[in-house]
N, C-alpha and C positions, 0 to 999 in steps of 0.2 A: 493314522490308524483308526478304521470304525469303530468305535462305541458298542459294547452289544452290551445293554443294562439289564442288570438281574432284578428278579422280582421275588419276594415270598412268598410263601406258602395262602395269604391271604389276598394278593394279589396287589399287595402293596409296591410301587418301585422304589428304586435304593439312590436315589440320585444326590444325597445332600451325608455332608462328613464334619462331625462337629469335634472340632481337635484341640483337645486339653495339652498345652503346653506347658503348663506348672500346675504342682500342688501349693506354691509359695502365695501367700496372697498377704499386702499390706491393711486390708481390712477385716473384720470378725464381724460379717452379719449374721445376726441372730436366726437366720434361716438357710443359712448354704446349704448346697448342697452338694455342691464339691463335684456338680456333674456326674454325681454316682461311682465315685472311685471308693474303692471299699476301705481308705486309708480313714473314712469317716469326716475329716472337716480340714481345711487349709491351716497350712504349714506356715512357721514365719518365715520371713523374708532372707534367705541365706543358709537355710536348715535341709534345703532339698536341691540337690545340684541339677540342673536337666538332663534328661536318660539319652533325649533324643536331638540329635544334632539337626543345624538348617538342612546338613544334607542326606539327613536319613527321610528330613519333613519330602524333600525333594521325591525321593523314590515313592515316599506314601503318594506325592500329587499325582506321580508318571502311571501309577498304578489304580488310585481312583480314577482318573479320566479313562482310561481302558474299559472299567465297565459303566461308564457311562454318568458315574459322578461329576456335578458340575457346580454344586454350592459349597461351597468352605469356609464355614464358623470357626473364627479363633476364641479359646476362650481357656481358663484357670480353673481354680486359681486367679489370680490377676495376671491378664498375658505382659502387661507391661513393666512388670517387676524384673521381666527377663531382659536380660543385658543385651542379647542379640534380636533382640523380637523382631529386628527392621531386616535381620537376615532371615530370618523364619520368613518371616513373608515375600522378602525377593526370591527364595526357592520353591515357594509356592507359586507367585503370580508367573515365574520365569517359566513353569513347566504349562500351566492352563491358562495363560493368556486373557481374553478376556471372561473367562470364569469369575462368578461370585464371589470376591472375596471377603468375608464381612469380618466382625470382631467383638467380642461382649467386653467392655470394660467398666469399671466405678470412675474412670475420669481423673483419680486423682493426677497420675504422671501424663497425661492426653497431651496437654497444653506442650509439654516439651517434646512431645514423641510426633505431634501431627503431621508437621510438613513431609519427616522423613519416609512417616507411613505410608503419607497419600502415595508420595512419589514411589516407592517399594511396591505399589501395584494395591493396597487396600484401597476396596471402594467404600463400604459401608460401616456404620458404627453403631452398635447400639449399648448407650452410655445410660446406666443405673442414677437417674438421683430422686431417690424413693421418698424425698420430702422435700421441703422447702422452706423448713424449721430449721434454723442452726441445732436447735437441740434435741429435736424427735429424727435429728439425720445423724445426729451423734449415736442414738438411743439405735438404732438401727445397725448402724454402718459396724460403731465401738470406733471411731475416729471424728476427729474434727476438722471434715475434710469436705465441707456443704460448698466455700468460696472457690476451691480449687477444680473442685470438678464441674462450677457453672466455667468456670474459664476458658477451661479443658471444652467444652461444649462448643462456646461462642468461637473458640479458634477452631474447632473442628467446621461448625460451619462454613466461617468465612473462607473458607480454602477450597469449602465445595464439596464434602463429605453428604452423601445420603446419613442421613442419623432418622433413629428410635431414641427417645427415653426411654428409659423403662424402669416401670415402679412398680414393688411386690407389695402389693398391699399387705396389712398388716392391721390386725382388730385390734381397737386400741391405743395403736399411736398415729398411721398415716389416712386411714379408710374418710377421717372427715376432712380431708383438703384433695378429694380426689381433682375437686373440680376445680382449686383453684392449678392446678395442673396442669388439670385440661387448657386453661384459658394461657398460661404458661406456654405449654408445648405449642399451641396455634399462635403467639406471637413470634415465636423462635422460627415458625416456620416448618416443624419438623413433626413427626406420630408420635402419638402417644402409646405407650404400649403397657398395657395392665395384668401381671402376671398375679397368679393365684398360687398362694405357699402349697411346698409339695409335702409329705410327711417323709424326707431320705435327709439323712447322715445331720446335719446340724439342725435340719429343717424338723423333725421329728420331734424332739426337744419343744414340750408346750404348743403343740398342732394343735389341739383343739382349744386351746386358750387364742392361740392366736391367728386360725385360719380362719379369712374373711370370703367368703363363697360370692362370685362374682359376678353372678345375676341377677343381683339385687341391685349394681351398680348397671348392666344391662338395660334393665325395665327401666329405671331412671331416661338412660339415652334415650330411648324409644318415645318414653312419654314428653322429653324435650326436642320431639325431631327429627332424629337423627335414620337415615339412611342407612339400611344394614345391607353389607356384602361379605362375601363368601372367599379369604386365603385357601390356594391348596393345602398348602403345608398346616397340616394337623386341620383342616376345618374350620380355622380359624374366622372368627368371625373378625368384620371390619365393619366401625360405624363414623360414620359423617356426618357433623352437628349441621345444623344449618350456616354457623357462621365461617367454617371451611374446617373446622378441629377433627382431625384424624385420630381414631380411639381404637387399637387394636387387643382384642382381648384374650389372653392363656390361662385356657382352664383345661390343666392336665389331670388333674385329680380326681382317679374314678369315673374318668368321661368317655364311655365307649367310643363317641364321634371325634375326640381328639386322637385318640389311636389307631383307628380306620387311615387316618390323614397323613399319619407319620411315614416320611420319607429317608428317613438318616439313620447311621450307625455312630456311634463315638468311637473314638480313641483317645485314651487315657495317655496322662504324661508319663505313666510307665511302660508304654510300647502297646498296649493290650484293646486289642480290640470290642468292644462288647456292644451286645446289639438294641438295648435301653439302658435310661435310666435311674430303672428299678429295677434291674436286671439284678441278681442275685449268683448267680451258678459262675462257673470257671468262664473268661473270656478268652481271645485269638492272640497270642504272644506273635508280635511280629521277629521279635529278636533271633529266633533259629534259622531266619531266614535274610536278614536284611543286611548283617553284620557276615564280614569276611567271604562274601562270592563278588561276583561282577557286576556291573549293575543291574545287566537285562535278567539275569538270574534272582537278584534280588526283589526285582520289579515284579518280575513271574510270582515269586514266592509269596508277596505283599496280596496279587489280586488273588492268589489262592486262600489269603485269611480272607478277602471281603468275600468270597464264596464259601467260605465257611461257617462267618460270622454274619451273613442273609439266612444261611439254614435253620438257624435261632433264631430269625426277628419273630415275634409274633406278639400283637395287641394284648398291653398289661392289662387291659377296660376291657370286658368283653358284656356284651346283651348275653343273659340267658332265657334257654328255652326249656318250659315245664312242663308246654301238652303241645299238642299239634296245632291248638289253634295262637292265633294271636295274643300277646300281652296286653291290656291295655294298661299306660302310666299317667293316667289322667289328661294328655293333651294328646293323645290321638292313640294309634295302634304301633307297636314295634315286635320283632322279632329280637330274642336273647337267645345267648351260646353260653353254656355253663362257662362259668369262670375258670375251670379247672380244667376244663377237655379245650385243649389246642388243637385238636385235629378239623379239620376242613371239611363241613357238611358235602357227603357226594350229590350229584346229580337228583340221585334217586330220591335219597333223606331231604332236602329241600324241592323236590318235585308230592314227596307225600306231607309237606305245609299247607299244602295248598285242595287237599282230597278230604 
């Protein structure tokens, strides 16, 4: 069946579905942010049963691929806490073939879960080890779990896994070993990937005490080198040292250009679809529709939430505009959209920017 992909109101497309499979998670980093579930911060491990069966995930796949969704983030929680995780994913890759399948995990369970997952259809991994300190990765994580999840890493490679690290910097404790990291992650073979603390749900908790702003580590690569390129997904910039070190960097925070970029919706491990991460307002319950009909009915019902839940997406970061003419922000000219007005400049109103 063809693909007909929705777009927003800003002209964004909707192609990538980032699926929270637990609130349970084995670790308490000081920054979670729980994916934006409004439950505030991860559950222990046996405290939160799963809402959603391998074969409810199924109908979600039959139904994202319909409009045109073709990446699929797993993620928590810790998705690996869950008992069935190797079936979550065989009902995912069974329905989208070779679709994106990737995964966010801390690594701690990796090492025992790897071969079943590769084989289950996951291609990608992007596995957290935010330090390289047994004790600033305690200080982090709240577990003593630095050896397991290098394990978890090195068996994820060898079996042929595409992997990210990925380290949330942190002012403080990780921000001075960015680079022994760097040189880390280009021995492994694999990117690096440098995510900037959000201010949601755990993460909010001593933000400004501990958010490290990320283009300070930027200017660094540039003035060592490095080759800068351009992710679709969110804007993302990409840099390339000279000696082959992949440096991928997320800065969601307050970043108009990271929002312009955004391609994806979540869904929460309690059925609920919502269309950011700092999304606030009521989400898309799949439950009225996915439980007790047939499947095609079910299916129908599901892309009705992803049309639902696209009519809500819109850039948390916005430029604003204060006169007709251009801002200047000190390195060149930009146009800004009040932060407040979501409505889409007409024709006419960005034709008088310009008079």
């Amino acid at each position: 069946m063809e693909a007909h992909p929705l777009i927003d109101a800003y002209g964004r497309i909707l192609d990538n579905l980032r699926i929270s499979v637990t609130r349970e998670c084995n670790y308490s980093c000081i920054f979670c942010h729980l994916e934006g579930d409004p439950i505030g911060g991860p559950q222990k491990v046996g405290t939160f049963p799963p809402l959603l069966s391998p074969q409810d995930y199924s109908i979600v796949a039959e139904a994202a691929t319909r409009i045109g969704i073709s990446g699929f983030k797993i993620t928590g929680g810790e998705p690996l806490v869950r008992k069935d995780i190797v079936e979550v994913i065989n009902s995912i890759s069974d329905i989208v073939g070779d679709a994106d399948i990737s995964m966010t995990t801390n690594g701690y369970l990796l090492e025992k879960y790897a071969d079943s997952l590769r084989r289950a259809g996951l291609k990608r991994l992007n596995i957290s080890i935010h330090s390289l300190r047994r004790s600033i990765y305690k200080k982090i994580t709240g577990i003593d779990g630095l050896e397991k999840a290098i394990r978890g890493l090195e068996k994820a490679i060898s079996i042929g896994f595409t992997i990210k690290i990925n380290v949330s910097v942190v002012r403080g404790l990780n921000e001075s070993e960015i680079w022994q990291l760097v040189d880390f992650a280009r021995k492994k073979g694999v990117v690096l990937q440098l995510i900037e603390l959000q201010p949601i749900n755990s993460g909010a908790r001593g933000f400004e005490k501990l958010h490290f702003p990320l283009f300070l580590i930027e200017k660094e690569l540039i003035e060592r080198g490095a080759r800068k390129l351009r992710r679709k997904m969110h804007n993302r910039p990409i840099y390339i040292l000279p000696d082959g070190a992949k440096v991928e960097i997320v800065k969601s925070y307050n970043n108009p250009v990271f929002c312009a970029g955004c391609n994806r919706v979540r869904l929460l491990s309690n059925g609920v679809l919502i269309p950011c991460i700092n999304w606030k307002g009521p989400g898309v319950s799949l439950f009225p529709g996915i439980r007790g009909s047939s499947r095609e009915k079910a299916v129908e019902s599901v892309v009705e939430a992803f049309i639902r839940v696209n009519s809500l997406r819109k850039p948390y970061a916005l430029y604003q505009i204060y006169t007709k003419d251009y801002v200047s922000n000190g390195k060149g000219l930009r146009l800004a959209i009040p932060k407040k007005s979501f409505r889409p400049l007409t024709k006419r109103e960005l034709a008088s920017l310009f008079t």
